[in-house]
MIDOSE-1310 file (N, C-alpha, C; in nm, 2 decimals, decimal comma, always signed):
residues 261
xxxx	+7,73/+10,63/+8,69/+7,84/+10,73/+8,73/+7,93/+10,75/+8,61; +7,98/+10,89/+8,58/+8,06/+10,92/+8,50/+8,21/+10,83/+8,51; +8,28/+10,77/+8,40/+8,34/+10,67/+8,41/+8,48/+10,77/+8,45; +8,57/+10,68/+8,59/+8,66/+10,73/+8,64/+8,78/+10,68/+8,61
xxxx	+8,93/+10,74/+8,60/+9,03/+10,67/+8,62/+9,08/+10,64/+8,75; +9,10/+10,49/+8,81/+9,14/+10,41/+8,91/+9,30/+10,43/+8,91; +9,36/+10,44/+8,99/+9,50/+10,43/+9,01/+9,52/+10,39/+9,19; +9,59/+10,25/+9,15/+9,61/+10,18/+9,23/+9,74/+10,14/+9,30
xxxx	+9,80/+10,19/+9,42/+9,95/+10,11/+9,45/+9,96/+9,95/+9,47; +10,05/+9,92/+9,44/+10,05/+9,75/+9,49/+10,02/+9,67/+9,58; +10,16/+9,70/+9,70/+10,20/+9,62/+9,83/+10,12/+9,73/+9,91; +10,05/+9,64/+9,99/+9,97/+9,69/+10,08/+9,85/+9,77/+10,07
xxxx	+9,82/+9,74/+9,93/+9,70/+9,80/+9,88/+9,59/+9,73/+9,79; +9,65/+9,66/+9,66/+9,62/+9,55/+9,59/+9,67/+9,44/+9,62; +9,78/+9,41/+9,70/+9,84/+9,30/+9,75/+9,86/+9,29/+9,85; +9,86/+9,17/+9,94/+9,81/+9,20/+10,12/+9,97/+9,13/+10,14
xxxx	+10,03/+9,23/+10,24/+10,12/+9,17/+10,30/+10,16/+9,07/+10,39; +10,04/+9,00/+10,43/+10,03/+8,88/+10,52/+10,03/+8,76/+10,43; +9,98/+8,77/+10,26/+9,97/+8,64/+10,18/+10,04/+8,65/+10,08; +10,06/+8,80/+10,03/+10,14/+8,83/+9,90/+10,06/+8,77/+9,78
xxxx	+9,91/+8,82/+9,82/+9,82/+8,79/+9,73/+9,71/+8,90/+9,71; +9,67/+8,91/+9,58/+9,55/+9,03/+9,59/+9,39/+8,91/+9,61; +9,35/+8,99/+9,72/+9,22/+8,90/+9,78/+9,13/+8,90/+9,66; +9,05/+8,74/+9,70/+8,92/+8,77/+9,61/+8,86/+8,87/+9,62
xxxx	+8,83/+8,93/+9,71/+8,72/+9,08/+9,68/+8,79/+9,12/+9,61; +8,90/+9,18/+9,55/+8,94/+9,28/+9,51/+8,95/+9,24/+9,37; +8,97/+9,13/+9,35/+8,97/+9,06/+9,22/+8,82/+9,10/+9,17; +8,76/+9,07/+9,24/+8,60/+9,05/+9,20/+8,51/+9,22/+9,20
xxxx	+8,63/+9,33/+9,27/+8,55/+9,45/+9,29/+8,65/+9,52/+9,12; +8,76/+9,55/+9,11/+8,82/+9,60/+9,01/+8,77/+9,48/+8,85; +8,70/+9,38/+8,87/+8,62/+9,31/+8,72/+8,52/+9,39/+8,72; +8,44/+9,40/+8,80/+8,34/+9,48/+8,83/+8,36/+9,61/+8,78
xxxx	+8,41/+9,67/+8,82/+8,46/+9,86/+8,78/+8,49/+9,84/+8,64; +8,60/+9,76/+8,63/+8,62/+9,75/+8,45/+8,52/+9,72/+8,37; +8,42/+9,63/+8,40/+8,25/+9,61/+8,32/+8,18/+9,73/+8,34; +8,18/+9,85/+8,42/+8,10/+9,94/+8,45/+8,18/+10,07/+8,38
xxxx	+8,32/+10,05/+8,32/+8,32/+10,10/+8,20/+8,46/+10,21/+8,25; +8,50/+10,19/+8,42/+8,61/+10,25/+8,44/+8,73/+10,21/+8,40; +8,84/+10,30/+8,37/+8,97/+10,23/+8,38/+9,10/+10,27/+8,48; +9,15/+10,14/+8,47/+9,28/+10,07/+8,57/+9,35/+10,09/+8,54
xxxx	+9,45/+10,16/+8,64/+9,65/+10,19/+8,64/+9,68/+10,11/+8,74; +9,82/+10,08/+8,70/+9,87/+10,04/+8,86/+9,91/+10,16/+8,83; +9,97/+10,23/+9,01/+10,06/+10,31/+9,05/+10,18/+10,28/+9,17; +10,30/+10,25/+9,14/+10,35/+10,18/+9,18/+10,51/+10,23/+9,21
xxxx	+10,58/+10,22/+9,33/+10,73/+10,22/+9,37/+10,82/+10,11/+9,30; +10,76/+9,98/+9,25/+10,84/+9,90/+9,19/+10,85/+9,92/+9,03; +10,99/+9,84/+9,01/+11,01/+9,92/+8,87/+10,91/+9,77/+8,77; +10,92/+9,80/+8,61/+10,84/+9,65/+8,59/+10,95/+9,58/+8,60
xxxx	+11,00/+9,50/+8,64/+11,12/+9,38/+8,63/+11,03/+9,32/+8,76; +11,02/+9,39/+8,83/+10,96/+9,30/+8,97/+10,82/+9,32/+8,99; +10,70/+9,36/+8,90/+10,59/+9,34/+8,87/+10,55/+9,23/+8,88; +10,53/+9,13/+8,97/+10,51/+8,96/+8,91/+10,39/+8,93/+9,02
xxxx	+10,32/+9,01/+9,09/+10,25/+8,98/+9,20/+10,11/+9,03/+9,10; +10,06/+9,04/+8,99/+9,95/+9,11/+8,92/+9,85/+9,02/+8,84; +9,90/+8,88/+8,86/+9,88/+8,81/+8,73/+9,70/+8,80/+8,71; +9,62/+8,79/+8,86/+9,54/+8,78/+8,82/+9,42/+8,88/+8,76
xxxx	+9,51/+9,04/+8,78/+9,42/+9,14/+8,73/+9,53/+9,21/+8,61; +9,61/+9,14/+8,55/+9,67/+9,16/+8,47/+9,53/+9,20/+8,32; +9,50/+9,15/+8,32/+9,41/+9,16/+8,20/+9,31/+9,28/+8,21; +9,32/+9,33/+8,32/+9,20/+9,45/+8,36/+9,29/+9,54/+8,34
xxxx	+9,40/+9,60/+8,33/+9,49/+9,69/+8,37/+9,51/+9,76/+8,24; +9,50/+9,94/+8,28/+9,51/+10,00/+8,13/+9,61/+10,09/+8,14; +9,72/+10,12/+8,20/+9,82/+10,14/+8,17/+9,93/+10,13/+8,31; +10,03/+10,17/+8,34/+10,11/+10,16/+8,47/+10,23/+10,30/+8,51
xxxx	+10,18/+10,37/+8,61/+10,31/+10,44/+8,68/+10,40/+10,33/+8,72; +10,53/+10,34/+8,71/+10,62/+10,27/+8,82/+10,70/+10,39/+8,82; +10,80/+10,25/+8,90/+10,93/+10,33/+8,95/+10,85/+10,51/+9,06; +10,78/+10,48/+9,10/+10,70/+10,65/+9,14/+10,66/+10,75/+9,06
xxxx	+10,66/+10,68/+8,95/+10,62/+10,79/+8,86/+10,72/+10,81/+8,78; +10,85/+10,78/+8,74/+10,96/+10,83/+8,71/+10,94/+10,77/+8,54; +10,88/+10,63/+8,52/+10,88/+10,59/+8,42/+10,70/+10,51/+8,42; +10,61/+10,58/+8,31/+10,53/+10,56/+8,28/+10,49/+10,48/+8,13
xxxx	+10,38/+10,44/+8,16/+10,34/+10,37/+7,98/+10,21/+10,27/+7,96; +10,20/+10,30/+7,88/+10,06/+10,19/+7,81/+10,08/+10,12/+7,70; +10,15/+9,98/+7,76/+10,17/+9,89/+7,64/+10,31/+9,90/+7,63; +10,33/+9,92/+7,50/+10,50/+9,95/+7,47/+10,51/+10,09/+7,43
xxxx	+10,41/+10,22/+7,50/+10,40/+10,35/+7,43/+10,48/+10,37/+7,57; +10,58/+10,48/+7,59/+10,65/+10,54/+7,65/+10,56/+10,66/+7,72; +10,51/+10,68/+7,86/+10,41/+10,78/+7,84/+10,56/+10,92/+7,88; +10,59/+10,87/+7,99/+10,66/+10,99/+8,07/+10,79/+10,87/+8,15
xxxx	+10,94/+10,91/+8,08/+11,05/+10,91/+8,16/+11,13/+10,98/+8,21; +11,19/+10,97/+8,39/+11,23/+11,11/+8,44/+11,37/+11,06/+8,48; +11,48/+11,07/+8,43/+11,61/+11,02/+8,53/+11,67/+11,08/+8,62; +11,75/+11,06/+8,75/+11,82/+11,07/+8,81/+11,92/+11,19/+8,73
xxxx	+12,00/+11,28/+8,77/+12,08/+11,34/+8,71/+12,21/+11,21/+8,80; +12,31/+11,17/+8,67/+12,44/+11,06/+8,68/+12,49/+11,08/+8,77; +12,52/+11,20/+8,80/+12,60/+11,26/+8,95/+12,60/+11,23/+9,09; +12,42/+11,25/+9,09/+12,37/+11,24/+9,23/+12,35/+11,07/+9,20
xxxx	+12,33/+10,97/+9,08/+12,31/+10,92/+9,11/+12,42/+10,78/+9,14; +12,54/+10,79/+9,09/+12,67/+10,74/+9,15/+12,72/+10,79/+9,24; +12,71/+10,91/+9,31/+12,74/+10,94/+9,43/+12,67/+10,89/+9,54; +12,55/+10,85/+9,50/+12,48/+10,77/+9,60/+12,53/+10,63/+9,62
xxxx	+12,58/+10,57/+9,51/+12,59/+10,42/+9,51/+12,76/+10,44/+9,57; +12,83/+10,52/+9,53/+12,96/+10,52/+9,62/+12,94/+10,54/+9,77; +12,81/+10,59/+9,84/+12,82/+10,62/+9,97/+12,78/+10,47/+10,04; +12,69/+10,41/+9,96/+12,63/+10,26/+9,97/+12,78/+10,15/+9,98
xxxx	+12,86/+10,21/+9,87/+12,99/+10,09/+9,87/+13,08/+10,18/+10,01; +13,07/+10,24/+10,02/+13,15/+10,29/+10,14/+13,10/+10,26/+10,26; +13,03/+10,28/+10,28/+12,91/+10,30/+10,45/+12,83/+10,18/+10,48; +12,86/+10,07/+10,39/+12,77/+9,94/+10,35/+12,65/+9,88/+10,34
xxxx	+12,55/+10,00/+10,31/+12,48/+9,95/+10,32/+12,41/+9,87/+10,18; +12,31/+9,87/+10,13/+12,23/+9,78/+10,03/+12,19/+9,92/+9,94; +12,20/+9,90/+9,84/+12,08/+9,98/+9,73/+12,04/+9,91/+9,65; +11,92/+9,91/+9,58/+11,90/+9,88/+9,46/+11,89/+10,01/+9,34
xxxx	+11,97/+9,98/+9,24/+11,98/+10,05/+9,14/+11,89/+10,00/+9,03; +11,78/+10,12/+8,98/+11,71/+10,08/+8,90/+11,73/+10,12/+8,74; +11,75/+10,06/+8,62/+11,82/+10,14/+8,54/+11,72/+10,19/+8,40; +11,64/+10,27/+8,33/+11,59/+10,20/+8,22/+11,59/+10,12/+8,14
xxxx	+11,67/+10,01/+8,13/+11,69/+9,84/+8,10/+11,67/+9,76/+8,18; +11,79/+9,77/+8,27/+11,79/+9,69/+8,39/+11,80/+9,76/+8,53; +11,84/+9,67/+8,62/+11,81/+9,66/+8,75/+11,96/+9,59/+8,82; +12,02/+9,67/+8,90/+12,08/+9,62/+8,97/+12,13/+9,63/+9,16
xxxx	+12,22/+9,51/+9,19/+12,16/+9,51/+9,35/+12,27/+9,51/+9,40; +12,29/+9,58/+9,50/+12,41/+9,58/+9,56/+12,38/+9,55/+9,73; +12,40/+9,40/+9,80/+12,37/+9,40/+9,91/+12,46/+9,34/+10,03; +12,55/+9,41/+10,05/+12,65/+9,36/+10,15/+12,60/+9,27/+10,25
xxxx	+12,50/+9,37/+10,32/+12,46/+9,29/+10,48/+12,32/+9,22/+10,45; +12,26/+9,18/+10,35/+12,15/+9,07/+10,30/+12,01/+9,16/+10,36; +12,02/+9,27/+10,33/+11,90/+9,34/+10,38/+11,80/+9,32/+10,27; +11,82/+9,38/+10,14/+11,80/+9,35/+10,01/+11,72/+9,18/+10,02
xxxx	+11,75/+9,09/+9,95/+11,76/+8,95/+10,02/+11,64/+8,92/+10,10; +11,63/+8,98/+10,22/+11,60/+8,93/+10,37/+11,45/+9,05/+10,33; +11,44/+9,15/+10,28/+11,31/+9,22/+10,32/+11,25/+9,22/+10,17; +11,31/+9,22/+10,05/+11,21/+9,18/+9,92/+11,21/+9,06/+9,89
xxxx	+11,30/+8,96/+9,91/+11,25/+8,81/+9,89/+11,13/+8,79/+9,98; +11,16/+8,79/+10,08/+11,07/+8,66/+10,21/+10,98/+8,82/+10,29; +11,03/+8,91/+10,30/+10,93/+8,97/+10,34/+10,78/+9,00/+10,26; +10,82/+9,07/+10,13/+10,75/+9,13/+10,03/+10,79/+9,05/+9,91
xxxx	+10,81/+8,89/+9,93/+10,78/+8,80/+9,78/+10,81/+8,87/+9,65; +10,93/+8,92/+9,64/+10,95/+8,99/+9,52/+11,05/+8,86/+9,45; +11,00/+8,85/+9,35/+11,03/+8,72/+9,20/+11,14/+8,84/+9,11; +11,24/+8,79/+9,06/+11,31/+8,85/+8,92/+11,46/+8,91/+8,98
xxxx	+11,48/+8,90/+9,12/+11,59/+8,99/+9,16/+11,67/+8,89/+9,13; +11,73/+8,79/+9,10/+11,83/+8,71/+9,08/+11,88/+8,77/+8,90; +11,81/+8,81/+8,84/+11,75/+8,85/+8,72/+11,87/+9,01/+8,69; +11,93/+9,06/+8,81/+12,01/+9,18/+8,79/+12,08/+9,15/+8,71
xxxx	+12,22/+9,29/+8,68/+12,30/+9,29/+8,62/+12,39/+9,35/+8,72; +12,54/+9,40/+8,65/+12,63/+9,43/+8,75/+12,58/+9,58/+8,77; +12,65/+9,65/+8,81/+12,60/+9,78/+8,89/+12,69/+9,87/+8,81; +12,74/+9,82/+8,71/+12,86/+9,90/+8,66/+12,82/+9,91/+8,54
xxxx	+12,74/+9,81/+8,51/+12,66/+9,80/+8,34/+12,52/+9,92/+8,39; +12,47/+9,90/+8,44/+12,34/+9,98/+8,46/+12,34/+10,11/+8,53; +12,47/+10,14/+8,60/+12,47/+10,30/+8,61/+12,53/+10,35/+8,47; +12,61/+10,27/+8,35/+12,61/+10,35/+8,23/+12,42/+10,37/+8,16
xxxx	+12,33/+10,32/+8,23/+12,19/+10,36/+8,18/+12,17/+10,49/+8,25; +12,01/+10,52/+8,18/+11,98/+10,65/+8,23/+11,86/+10,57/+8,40; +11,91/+10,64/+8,49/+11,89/+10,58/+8,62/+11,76/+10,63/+8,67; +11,68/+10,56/+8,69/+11,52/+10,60/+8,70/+11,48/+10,63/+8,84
xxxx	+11,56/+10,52/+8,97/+11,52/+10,51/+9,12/+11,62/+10,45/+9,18; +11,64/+10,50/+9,29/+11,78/+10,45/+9,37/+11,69/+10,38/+9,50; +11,70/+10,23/+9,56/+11,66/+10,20/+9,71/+11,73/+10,16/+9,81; +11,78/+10,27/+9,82/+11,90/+10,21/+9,96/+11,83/+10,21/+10,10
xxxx	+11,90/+10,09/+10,17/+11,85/+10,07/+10,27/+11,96/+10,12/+10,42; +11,83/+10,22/+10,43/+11,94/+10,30/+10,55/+11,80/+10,33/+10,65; +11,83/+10,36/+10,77/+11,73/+10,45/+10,86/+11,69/+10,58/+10,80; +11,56/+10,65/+10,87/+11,53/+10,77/+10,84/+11,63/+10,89/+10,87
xxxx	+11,66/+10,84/+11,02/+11,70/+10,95/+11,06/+11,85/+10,98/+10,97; +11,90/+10,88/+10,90/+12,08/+10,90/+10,76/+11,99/+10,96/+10,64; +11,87/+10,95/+10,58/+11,81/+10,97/+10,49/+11,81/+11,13/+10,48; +11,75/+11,19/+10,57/+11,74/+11,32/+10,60/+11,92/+11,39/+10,56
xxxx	+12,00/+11,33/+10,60/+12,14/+11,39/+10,59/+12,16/+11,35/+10,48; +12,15/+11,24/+10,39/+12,19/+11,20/+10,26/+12,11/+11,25/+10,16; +11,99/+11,31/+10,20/+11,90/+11,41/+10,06/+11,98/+11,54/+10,06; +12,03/+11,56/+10,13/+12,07/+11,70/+10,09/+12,21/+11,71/+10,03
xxxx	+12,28/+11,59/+10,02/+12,39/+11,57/+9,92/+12,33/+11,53/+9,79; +12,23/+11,53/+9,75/+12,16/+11,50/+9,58/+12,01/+11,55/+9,63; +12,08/+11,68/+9,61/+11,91/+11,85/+9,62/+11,83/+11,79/+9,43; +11,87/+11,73/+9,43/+11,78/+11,75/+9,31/+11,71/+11,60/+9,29
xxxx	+11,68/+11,52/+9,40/+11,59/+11,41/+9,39/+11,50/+11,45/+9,51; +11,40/+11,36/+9,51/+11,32/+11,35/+9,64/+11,30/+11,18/+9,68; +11,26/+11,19/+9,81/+11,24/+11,04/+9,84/+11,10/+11,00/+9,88; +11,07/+10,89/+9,86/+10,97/+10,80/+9,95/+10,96/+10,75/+10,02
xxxx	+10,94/+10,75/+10,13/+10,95/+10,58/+10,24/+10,81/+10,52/+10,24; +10,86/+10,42/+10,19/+10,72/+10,31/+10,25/+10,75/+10,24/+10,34; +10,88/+10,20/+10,36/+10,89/+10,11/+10,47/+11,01/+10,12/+10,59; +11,04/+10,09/+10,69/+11,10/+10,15/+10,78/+11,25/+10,08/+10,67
xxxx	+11,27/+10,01/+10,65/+11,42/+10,00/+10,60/+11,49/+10,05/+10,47; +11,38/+10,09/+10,42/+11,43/+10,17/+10,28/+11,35/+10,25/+10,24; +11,45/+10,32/+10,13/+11,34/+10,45/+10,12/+11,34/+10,40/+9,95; +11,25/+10,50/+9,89/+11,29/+10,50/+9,73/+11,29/+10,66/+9,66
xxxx	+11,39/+10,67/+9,59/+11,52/+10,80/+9,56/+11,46/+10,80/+9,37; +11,37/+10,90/+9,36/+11,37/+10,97/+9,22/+11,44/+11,10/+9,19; +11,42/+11,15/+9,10/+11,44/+11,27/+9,02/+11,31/+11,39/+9,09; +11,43/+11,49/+9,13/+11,26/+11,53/+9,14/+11,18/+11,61/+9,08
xxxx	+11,02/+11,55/+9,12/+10,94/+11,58/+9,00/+10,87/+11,45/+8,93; +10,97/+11,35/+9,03/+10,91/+11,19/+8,95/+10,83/+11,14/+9,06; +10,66/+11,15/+9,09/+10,63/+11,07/+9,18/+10,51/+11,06/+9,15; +10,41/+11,01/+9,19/+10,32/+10,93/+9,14/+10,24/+10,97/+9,15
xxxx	+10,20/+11,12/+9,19/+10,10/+11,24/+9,16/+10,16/+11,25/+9,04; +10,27/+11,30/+8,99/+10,31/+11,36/+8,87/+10,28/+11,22/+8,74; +10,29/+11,15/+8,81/+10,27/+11,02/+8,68/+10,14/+11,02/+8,67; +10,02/+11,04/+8,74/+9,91/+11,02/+8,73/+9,86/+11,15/+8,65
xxxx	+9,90/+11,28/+8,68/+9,88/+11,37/+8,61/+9,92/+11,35/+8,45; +10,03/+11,24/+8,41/+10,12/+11,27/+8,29/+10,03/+11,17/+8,22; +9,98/+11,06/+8,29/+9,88/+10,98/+8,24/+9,76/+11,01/+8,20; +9,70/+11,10/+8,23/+9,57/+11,19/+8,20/+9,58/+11,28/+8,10
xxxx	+9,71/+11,33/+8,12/+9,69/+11,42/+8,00/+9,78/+11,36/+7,88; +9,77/+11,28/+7,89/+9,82/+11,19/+7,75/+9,71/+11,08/+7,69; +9,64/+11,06/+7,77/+9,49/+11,00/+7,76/+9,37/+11,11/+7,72; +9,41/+11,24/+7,77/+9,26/+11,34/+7,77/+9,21/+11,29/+7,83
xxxx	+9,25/+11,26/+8,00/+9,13/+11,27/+8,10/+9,13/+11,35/+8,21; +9,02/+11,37/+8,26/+9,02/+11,51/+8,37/+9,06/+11,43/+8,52; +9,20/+11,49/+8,56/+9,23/+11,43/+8,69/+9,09/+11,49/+8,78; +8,98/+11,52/+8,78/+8,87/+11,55/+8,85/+8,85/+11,42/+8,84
xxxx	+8,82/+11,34/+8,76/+8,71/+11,18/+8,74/+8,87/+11,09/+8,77; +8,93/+11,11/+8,87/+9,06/+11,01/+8,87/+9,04/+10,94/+9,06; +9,05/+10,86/+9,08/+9,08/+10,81/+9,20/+9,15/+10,72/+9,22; +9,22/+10,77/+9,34/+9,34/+10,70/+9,35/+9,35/+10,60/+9,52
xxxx	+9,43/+10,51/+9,50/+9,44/+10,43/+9,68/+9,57/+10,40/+9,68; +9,63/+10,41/+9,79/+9,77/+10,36/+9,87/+9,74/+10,35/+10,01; +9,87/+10,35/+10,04/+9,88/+10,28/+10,19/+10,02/+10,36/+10,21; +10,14/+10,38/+10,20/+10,26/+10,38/+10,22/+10,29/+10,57/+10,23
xxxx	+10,38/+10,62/+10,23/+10,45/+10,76/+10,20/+10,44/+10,79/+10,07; +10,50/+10,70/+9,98/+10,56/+10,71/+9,87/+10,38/+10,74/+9,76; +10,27/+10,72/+9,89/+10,16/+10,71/+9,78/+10,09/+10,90/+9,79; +10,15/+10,91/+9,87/+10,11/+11,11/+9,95/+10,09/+11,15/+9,81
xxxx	+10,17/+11,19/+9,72/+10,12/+11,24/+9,60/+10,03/+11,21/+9,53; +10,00/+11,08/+9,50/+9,89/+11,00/+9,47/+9,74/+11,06/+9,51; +9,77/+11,00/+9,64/+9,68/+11,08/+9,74/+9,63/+11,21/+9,72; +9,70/+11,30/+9,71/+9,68/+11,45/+9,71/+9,63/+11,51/+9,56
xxxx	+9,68/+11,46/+9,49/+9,69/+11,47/+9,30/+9,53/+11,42/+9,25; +9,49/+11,32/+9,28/+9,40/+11,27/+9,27/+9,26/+11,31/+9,31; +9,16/+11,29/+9,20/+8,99/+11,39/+9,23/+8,97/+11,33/+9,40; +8,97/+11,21/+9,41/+8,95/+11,13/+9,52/+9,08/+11,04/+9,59
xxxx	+9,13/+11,09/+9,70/+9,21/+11,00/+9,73/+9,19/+10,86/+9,86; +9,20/+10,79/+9,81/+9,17/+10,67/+9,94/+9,27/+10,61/+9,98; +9,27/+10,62/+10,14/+9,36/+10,58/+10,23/+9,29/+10,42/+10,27; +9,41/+10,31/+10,29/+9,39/+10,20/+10,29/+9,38/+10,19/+10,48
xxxx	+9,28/+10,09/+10,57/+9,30/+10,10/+10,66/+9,42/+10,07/+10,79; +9,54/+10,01/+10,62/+9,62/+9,99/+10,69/+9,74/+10,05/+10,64; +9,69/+10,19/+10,61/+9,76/+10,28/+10,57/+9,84/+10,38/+10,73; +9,95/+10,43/+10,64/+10,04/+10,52/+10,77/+9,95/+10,63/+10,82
xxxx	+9,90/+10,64/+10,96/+9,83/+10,78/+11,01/+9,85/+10,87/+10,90; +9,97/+10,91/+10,84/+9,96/+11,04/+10,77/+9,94/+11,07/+10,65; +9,89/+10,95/+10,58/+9,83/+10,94/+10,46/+9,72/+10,88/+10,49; +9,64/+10,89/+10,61/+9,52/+10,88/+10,64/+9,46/+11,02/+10,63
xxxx	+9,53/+11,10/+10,65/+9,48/+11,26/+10,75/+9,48/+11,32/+10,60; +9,59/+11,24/+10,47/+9,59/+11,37/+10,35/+9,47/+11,32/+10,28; +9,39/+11,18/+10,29/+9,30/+11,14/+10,22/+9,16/+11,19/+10,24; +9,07/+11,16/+10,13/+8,90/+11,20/+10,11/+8,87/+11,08/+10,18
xxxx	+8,91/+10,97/+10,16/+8,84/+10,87/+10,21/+8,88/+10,77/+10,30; +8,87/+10,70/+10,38/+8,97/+10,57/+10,44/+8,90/+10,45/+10,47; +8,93/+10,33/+10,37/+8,89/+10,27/+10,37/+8,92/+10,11/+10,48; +8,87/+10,03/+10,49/+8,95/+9,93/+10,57/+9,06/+9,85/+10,48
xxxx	+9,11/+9,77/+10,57/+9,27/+9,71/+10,51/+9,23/+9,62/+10,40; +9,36/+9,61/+10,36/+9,40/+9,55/+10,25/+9,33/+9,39/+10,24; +9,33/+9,38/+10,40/+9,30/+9,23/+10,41/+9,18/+9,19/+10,45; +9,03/+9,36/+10,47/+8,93/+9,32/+10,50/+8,85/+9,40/+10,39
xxxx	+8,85/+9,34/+10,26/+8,81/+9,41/+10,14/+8,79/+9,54/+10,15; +8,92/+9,61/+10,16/+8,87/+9,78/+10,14/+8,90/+9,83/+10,04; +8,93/+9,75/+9,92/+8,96/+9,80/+9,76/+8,76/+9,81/+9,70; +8,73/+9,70/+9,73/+8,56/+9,69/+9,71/+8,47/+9,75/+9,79
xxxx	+8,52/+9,79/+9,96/+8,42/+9,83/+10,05/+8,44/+10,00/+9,95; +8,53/+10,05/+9,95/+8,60/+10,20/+9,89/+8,47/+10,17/+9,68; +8,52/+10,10/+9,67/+8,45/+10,12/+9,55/+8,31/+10,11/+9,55; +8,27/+10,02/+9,65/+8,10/+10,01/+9,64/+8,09/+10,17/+9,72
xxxx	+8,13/+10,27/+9,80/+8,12/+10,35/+9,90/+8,07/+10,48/+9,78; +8,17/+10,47/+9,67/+8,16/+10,57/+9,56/+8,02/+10,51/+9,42; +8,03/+10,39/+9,46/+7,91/+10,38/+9,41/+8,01/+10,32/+9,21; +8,09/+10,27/+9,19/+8,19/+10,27/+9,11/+8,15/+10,13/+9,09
x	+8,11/+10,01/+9,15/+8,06/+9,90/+9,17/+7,93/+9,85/+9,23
């Protein structure tokens, strides 16, 4: 088979949210695809500061979307960065210090966290095993950066009223307690597209897998998109393909299906 680009989300896709591990099959189906001559992206809602769940397919990996696409790259080459315009994005963090809820502020350096009621804490520590958040800075150093993703943790139904005070981002939800807040124009269709053509490759030979909201673009952008079995109904319905869960080899059942392995 003509050699494809892979692009892959993390949590709940390459990483199973019952162990906060990527299964042997998956280990064993993406070594496989890389011997057969394809190459590997992650594509990903986390920025790299909290990348730390990859180690064992670290070595297979040929370049990475994060942040949704907002900040791309291969190595230490910059592919594609998109910021937050300052405005919308301290007006966000002043509704957070007002209204109290949690954001994480993500910055092109760093990373910072703001979490009154331990939501922050309580759903990326121990829910989703996220390593490096002790690791922030103040919130006052890192909104002087250029601001890549905002994650505040609110319901959907405030989310809908709070996008339309900053018309010039879009959001993701992957999970019922937070959402994640780019620029818009930064999401992980557009990062996959910015990766290809900075590579010279035909998003035709590109396939992509998620599970979450935040992966829809992905999904849609991509020659082939695969829905994880424990993916949201409605990134089941936008996908080519749907595979089983995270946690009954459907990164390998999806790759042997295409014949990629």
């Amino acid at each position: 088979m003509k050699p494809h680009a892979l692009f892959f989300d993390i949590d709940g896709t390459l990483v199973s949210f019952k162990t906060h591990e990527i299964p042997p099959s998956t280990i064993f189906a993406l070594t496989q695809a890389k011997a057969n001559g394809h190459r590997l992206f992650i594509a990903t809602g986390r920025p790299p500061l909290i990348i730390t769940n990859l180690g064992a397919i670290e070595h297979l990996i040929d370049g990475f979307v994060t942040t949704n696409g907002a900040l791309c790259f291969i190595g230490d080459q910059i592919v594609r960065c998109k910021d937050i315009l300052p405005d919308e994005a301290r007006w966000l963090v002043r509704d957070a210090q007002e209204k109290n809820y949690g954001v994480i502020v993500i910055g092109e350096k760093d990373v910072a966290v703001l979490d009154p009621q331990g939501d922050v804490d309580r759903i990326f520590r121990h829910e989703l095993a996220v390593k490096n958040l002790n690791q922030a800075k103040p919130i006052d150093d890192v909104l002087r950066q250029r601001i890549l993703q905002l994650t505040p943790f609110f319901p959907e139904d405030y989310e809908r009223e709070l996008m339309a005070r900053i018309p010039h981002c879009t959001s993701g939800r992957w999970h019922p307690a937070f959402t994640d807040i780019t620029a818009q124009g930064a999401d992980k269709g557009e990062g996959l597209l910015a990766m290809a053509a900075y590579l010279g490759l035909d998003p035709q030979y590109t396939i992509a897998f998620g599970d979450g909201g935040n992966d829809s673009s992905l999904i849609k952008t991509a020659g082939i998109g695969v829905a994880m079995g424990n993916a949201l109904d409605t990134l089941k319905q936008e996908a080519n393909y749907v595979t089983t869960s995270v946690d009954e080899d459907g990164v390998l059942n999806a790759l042997q299906h295409f014949g990629l392995v």
